[in-house]
C-alpha positions in Angstrom: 40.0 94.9 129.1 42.2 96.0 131.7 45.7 93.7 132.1 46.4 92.9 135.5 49.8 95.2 135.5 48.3 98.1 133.4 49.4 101.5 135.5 52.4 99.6 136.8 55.5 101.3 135.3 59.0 99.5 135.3 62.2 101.2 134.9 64.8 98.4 133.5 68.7 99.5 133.4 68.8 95.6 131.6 71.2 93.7 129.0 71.5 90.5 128.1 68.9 87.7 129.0 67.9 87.4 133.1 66.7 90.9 133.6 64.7 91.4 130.0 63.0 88.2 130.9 62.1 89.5 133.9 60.5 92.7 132.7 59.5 91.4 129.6 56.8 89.2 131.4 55.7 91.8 133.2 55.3 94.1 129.9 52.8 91.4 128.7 51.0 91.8 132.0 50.2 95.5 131.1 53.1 96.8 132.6 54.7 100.2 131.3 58.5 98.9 130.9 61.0 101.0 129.7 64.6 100.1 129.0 67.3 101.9 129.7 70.3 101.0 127.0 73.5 102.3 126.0 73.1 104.7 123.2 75.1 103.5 120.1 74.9 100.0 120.9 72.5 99.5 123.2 71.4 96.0 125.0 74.5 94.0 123.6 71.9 91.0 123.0 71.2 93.4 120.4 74.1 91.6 118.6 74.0 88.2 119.9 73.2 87.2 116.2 71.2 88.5 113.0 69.1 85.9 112.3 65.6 87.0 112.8 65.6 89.3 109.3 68.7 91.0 110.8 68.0 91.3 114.4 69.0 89.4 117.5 66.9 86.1 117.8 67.7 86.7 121.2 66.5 90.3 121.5 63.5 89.7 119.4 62.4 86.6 121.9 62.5 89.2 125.5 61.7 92.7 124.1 58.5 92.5 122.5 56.7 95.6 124.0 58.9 98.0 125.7 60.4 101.5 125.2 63.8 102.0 124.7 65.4 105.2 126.0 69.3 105.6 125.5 71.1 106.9 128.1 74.5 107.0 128.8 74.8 106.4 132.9 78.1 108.3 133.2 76.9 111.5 131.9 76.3 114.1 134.4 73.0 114.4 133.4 71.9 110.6 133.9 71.4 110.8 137.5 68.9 113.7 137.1 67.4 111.7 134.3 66.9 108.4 136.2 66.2 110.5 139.3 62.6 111.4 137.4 62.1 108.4 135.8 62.3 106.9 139.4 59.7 108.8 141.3 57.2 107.8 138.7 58.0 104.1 138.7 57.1 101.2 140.5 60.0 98.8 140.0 63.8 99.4 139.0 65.0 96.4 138.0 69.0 95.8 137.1 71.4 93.1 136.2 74.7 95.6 135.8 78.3 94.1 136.1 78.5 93.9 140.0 78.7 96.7 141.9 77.6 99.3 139.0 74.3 99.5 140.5 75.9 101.2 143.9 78.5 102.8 142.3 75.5 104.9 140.3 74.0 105.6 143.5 71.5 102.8 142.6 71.7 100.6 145.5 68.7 99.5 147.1 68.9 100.7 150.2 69.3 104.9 148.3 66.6 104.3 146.5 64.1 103.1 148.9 65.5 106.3 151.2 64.3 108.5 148.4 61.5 106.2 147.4 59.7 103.9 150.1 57.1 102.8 147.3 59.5 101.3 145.1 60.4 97.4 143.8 63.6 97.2 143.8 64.9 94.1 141.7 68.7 93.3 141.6 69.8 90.3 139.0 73.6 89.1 139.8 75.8 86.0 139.1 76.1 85.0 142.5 75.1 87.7 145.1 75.8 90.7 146.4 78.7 89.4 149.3 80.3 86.1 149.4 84.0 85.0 147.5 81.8 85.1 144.7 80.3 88.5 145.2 82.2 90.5 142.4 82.9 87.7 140.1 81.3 88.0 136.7 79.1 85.4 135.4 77.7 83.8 132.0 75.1 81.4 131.6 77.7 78.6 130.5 80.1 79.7 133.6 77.2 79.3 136.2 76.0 75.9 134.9 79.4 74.6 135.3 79.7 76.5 139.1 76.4 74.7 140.4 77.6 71.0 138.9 74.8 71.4 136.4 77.3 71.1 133.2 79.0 67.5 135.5 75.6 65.5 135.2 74.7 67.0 131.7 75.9 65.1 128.6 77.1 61.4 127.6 79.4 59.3 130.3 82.6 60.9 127.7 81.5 64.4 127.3 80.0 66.4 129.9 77.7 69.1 128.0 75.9 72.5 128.6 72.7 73.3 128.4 71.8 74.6 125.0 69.1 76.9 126.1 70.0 79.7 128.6 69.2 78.2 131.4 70.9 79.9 134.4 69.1 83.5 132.7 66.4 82.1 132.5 66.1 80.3 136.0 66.9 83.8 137.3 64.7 85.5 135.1 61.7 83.9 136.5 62.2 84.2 140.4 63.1 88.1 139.5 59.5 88.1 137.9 57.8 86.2 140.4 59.7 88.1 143.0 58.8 91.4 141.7 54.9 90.4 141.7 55.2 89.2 145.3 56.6 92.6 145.9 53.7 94.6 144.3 51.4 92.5 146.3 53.3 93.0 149.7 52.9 96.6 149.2 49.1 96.6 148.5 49.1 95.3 152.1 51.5 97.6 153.5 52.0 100.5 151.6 56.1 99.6 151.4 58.1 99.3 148.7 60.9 96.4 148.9 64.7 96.1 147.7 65.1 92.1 147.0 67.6 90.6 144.9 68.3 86.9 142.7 71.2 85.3 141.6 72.0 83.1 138.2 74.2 80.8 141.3 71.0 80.6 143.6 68.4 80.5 141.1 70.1 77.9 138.9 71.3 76.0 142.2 67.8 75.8 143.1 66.7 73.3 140.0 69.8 71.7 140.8 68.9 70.6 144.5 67.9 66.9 143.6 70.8 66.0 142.2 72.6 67.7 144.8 70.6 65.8 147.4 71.3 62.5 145.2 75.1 63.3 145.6 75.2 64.0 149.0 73.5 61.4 150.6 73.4 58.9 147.5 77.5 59.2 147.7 77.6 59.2 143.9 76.2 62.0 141.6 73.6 60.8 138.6 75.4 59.5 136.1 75.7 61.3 132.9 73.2 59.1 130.7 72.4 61.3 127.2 69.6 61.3 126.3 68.0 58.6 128.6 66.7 59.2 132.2 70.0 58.7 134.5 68.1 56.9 137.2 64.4 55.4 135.5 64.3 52.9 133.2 63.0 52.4 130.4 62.9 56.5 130.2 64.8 57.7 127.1 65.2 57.6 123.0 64.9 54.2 121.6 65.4 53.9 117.5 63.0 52.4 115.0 63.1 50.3 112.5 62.3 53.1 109.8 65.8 55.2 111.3 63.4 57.8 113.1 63.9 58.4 117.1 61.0 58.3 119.6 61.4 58.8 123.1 59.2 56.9 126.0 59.1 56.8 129.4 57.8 54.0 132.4 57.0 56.1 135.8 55.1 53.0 137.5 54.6 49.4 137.6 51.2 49.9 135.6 52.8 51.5 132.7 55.5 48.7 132.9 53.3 46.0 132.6 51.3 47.4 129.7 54.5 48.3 128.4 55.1 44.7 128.3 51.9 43.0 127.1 50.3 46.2 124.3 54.3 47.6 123.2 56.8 44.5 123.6 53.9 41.7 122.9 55.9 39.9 126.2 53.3 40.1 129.1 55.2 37.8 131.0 58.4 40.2 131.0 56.4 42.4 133.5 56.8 39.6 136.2 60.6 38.7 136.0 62.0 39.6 139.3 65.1 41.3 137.3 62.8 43.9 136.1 60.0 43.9 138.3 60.7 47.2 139.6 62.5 50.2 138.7 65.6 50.0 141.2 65.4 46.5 139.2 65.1 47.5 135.3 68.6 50.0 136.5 70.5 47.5 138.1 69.2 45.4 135.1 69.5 48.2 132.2 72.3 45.8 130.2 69.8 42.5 129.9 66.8 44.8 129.5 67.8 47.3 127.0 68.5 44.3 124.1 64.7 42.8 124.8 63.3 45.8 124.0 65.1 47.7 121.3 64.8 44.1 119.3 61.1 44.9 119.4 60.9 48.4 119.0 63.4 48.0 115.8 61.0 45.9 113.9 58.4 48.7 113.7 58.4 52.3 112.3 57.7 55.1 114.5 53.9 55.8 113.2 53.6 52.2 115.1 55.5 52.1 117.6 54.1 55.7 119.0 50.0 54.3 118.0 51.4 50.9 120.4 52.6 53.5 123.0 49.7 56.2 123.0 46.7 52.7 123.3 49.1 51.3 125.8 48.7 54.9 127.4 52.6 55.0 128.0 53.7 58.8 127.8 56.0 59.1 124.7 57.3 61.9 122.0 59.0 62.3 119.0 62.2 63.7 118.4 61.5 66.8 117.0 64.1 70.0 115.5 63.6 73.1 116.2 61.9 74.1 113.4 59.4 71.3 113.6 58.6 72.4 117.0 58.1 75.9 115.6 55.3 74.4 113.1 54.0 72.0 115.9 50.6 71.0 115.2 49.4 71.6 118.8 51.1 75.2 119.2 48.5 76.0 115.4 45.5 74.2 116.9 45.7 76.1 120.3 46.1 79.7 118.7 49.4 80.4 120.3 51.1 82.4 117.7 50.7 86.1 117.0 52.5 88.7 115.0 54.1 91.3 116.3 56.1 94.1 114.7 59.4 95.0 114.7 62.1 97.2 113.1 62.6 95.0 110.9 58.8 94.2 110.1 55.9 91.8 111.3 57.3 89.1 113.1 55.5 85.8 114.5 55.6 86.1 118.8 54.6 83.2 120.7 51.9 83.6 123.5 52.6 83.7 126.9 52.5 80.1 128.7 49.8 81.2 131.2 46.4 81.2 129.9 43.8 83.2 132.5 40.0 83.6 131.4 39.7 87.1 130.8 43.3 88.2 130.5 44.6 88.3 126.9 48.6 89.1 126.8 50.0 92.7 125.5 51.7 91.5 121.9 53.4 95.0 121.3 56.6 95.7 118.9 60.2 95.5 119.7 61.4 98.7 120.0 64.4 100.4 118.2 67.5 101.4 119.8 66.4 104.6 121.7 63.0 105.0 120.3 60.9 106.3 122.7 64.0 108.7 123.8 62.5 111.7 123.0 59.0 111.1 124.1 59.4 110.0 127.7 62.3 112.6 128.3 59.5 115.0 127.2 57.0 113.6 129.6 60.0 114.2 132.1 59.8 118.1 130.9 62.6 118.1 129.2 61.8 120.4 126.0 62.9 120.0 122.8 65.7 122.2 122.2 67.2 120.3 126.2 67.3 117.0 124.4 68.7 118.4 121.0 71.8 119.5 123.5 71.5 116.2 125.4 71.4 114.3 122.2 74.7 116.4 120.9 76.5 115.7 124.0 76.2 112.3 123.5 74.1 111.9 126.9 71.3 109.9 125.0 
């Protein structure tokens, strides 16, 4: 089987979270990515934590089948080094503190002067030019620039986002950018310099709120858990202590809401909660009705009433239970994978194509494909030993 990347290789000067999401979506395509790290300590999500036997949970998550070369940028051999690397590649992709990139002779416009075919991928905070343009950015940071942190939380406490969100937001349009790329230059023959920003991407997902704000005159409230502007939508507690979560998106689900959930058919007609705008403006004479009802049952039953009713619901589930989730075993989407630190279970990617089955290769080492692909640069062996002893790699 050939992957639909296979003969595409990726050059990655990555760290961190955006940029190895990026590339590591387009390794399980079939793409040839190799990463470029800092020899020593390498990708500093290297270090994030030790909780995966050891190893970054982090790292483990957006490295899974790459090769890592060390390679210390400053060394006056590194430009000669990358300069090889280059002409064989397809895509360089980058998420350097801002303005590394140029200052390495890496900008996009000097390499598609010395290479017209290539993809070239920049990752920033916020852009290469603005106020913003050489400020410095973390995932939290950014989710508090784009308002995200402001309508995130409980009416006291505004919160973050637990998962990277910001990385990954940019992570994804780099990667979808990068295949829109490859495809513009099947029909042209041209390579492409294109960047994303943490800012822009995450400031996409935030444009509905933003749009609330700025025409609503108020933001969404922060609401929790619950839906900030449907209702019902949200965790309700049952009587046996356990949390599900439901949500009404119509007046169809309301009223079987009413008669199969809350045994009150007639509820679905009372003009305070005959719509949503209604239940909102309503939420303090609704919310009572309902929770009575929905206390007087365990969760088995209240989800059962929910599911026949055919009113969308969950349960509240931790991390580790969604790691042993039922539907994740019965759909086959687990594999192992190995590691420096030994066999490892790997999750499948979320797109499933007839005919495509994902690369599932090993998280590399710090610098363990070093030797091997500066060899297939013709470097020989006693070149790298002095490389290796100058600290270069």
């Amino acid at each position: 089987m050939i992957l639909p990347l296979e003969g595409i290789l990726v050059v990655s000067l990555e760290q961190a979270v955006a940029a190895p999401f990026a590339s590591r979506q387009l390794a399980d395509l079939g793409a040839r990515v190799i990463k470029v790290e800092r020899p020593g300590a390498g990708d500093f999500a290297r270090a994030y934590d030790n909780k995966v036997k050891g190893m970054s949970a982090y790292f483990i998550w957006l490295n899974r089948s790459k090769e890592s070369l060390t390679l210390d940028l400053k060394h006056k051999e590194a430009p000669r080094i990358l300069s090889r690397l280059l002409e064989r590649a397809d895509v360089f992709l980058q998420n350097l503190a801002p303005g590394a990139a140029a200052r390495l002779g890496l900008s996009g416009h000097a390499l598609l002067t010395q290479h017209p075919r290539l993809i070239v991928c920049n990752i920033s905070g916020y852009g290469s030019d603005g106020p913003y343009g050489s400020k410095k950015a973390y995932d939290l940071l950014v989710q508090c620039e784009t308002g995200l942190v402001s309508i995130t939380g409980t009416p006291d406490t505004p919160s973050k986002v637990a998962i990277s969100i910001a990385d990954i937001a940019a992570g994804m349009y780099a990667y979808s950018g990068v295949l829109t790329a490859l495809y513009h230059r099947e029909k042209t023959g041209r390579g492409t310099a294109f960047e994303v920003s943490m800012f822009e991407a995450l400031g996409e997902w935030m444009t509905q709120p933003g749009y609330f704000a700025a025409y609503g005159g108020s933001a969404p409230p922060r609401s929790g858990a619950s839906h900030a502007s449907i209702y019902p939508y949200g965790p309700f507690r049952t009587g046996d202590g356990k949390t599900v979560f439901f949500g009404i998106q119509n007046e169809r689900q309301w009223a079987n809401f009413c008669a199969d959930v809350l045994g009150q058919p007639e509820l679905a007609n009372n003009p305070r909660f005959d719509s949503n705008t209604e239940r909102i403006n309503n939420r303090a004479a609704l919310a009572p009705v309902i929770e009575r009802c929905i206390l007087q049952r365990d969760a088995q039953e209240v989800l059962a009433r929910l599911d026949e009713a055919q009113i969308p619901n969950a349960r509240l589930n931790s991390a580790q239970e969604f790691w042993n989730h039922p539907q994740l075993q019965a759909r086959g989407r687990w594999r192992e994978i190995d590691s420096p630190v030994g066999s490892l279970k790997s999750m499948l990617p979320p797109v499933t194509m007839e005919g495509v089955i994902p690369r599932m290769g090993p998280v590399p080492a710090l610098g363990q494909h070093t030797r091997e692909i500066l060899k297939e640069l013709g470097y020989t062996g006693d070149a790298i030993d002095q490389l290796a002893s100058g600290a270069a790699i």
